[in-house]
C-alpha positions as CSV (number, residue, x, y, z in Angstrom):
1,X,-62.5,-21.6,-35.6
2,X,-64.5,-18.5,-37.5
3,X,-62.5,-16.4,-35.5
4,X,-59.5,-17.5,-35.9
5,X,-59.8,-17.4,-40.2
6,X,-61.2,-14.1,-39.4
7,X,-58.1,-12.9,-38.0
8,X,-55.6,-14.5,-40.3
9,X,-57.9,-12.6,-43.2
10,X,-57.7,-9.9,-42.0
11,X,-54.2,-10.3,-41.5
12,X,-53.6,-11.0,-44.7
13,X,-55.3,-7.9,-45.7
14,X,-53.5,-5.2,-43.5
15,X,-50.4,-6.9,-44.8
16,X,-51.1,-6.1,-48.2
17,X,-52.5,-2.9,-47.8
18,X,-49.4,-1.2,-46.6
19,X,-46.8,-3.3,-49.4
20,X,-45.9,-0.9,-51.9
21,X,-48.0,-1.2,-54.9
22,X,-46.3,-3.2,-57.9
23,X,-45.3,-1.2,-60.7
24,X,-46.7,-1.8,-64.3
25,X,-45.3,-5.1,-65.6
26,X,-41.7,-5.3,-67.6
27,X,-42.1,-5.3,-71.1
28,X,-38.5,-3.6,-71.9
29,X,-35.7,-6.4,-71.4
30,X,-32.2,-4.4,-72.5
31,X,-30.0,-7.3,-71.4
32,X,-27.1,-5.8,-74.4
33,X,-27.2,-2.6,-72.2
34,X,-27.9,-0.4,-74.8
35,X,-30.7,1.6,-73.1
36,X,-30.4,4.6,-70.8
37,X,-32.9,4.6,-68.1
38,X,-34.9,7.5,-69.8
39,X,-35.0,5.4,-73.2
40,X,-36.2,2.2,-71.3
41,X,-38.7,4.5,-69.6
42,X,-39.4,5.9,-72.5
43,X,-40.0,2.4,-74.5
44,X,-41.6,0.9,-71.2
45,X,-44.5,3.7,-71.0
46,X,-44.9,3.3,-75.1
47,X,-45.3,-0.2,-74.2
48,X,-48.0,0.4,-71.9
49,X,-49.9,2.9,-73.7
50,X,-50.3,0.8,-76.5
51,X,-51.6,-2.1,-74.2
52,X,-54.0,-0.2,-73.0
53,X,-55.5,1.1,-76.4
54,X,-55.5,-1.6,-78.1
55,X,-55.5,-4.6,-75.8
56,X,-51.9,-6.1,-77.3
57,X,-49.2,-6.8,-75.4
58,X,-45.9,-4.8,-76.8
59,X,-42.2,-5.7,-75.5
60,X,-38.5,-5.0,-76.5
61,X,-36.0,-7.1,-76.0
62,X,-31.9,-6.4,-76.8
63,X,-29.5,-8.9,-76.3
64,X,-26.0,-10.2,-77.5
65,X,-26.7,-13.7,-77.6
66,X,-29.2,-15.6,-78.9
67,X,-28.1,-19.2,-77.2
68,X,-27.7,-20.4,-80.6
69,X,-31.4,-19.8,-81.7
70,X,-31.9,-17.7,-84.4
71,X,-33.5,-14.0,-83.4
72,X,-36.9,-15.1,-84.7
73,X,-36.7,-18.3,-82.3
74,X,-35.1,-16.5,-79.5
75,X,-37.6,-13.9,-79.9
76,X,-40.4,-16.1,-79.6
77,X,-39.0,-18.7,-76.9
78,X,-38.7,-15.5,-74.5
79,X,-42.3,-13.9,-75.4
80,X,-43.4,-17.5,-74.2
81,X,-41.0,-17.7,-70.5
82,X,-41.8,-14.1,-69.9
83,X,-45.7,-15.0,-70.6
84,X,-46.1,-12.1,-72.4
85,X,-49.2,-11.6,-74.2
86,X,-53.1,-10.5,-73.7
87,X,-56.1,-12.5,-73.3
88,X,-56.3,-16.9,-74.6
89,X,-54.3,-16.3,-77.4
90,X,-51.2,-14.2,-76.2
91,X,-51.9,-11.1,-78.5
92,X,-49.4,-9.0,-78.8
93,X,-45.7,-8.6,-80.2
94,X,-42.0,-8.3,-79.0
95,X,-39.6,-6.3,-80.9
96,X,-36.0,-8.2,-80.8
97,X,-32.7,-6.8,-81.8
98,X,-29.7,-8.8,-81.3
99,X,-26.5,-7.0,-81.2
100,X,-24.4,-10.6,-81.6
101,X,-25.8,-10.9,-85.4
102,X,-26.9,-7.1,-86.3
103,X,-30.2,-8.3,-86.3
104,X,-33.9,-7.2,-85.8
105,X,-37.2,-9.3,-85.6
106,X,-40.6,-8.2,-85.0
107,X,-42.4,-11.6,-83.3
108,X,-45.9,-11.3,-82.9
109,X,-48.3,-13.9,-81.7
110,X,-52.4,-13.9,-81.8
111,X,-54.2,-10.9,-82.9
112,X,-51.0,-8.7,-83.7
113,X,-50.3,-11.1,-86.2
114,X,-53.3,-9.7,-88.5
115,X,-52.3,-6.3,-86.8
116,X,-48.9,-6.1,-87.7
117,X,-48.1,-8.0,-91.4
118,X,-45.1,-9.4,-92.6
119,X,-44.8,-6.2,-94.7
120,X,-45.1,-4.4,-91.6
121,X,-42.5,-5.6,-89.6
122,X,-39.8,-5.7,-92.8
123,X,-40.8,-2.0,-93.4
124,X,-39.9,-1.7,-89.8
125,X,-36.9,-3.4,-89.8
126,X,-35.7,-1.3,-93.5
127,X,-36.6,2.0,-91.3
128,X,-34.0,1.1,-88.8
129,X,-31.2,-0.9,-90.3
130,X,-29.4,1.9,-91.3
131,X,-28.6,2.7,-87.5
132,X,-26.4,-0.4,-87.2
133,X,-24.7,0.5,-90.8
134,X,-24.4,4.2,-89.3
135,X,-22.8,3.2,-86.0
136,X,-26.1,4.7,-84.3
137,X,-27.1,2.1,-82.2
138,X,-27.6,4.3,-79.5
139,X,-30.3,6.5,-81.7
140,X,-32.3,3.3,-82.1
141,X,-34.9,3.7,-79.4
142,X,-36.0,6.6,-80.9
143,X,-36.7,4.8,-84.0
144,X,-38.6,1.6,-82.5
145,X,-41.3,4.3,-81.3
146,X,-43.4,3.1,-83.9
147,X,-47.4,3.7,-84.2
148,X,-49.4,0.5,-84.7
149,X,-52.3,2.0,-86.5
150,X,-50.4,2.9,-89.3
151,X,-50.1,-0.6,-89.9
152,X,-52.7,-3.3,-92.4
């Protein structure tokens, strides 16, 4: 009986060690098809590089409908089915722009919401608005590139 769990171990083991290791988890979602692959690259390694300094979770999201949800809630209710977030209290923060309303909302949950103010995330949103006025929506990425320790 050792034997055999032995065997299925290591099994198990050899299995895994030639799968392809998985890539860095998702944390840009363009489902308005906005992004280029660069720009989602781009956002997606920003993402993670901000993780990994400071230990909050940072997403994007785009979409063009909101399922009757206001951006805020939408914004939210996918942070939460994605399970987005670092450590017991989800830190971290999902940038939502939805194309439907010309609309942007910074959501932020646990220890990005002391991170990243109210103030914060409507200077944010004043930095950018003037690329749906402007007809730049494709510029846009380059503007969410935003630095979290200039924030508080």
């Amino acid at each position: 009986m050792k034997k055999k769990g032995f065997v299925l171990l290591m099994m198990v083991f050899l299995l895994l060690s030639v799968l392809p290791a998985s890539a860095a988890e998702q944390r840009v979602f363009d489902n308005a098809d906005l992004l280029t692959a660069e720009e989602e690259q781009n956002l997606q390694q920003f993402c993670e590089d901000a993780k990994e300094e400071y230990d909050i979770d940072f997403a994007y999201l785009t979409t063009k409908d909101t399922e009757g949800l206001s951006t805020r809630e939408y914004g939210a209710q996918f942070y939460i089915e994605q399970n987005l977030g670092v450590g017991e209290d989800y830190s971290g923060a999902i940038f939502v722009l939805d194309m439907s309303e010309r609309e942007g909302q910074l959501v932020t949950c646990g220890e990005a919401m002391e991170m990243i103010t109210d103030a914060d995330a409507d200077a944010i949103w004043d930095e950018i608005s003037g690329y749906f006025s402007n007809s730049e929506v494709l510029s846009l990425p380059q503007a969410l590139l935003f630095q979290p320790d200039t924030f508080g």
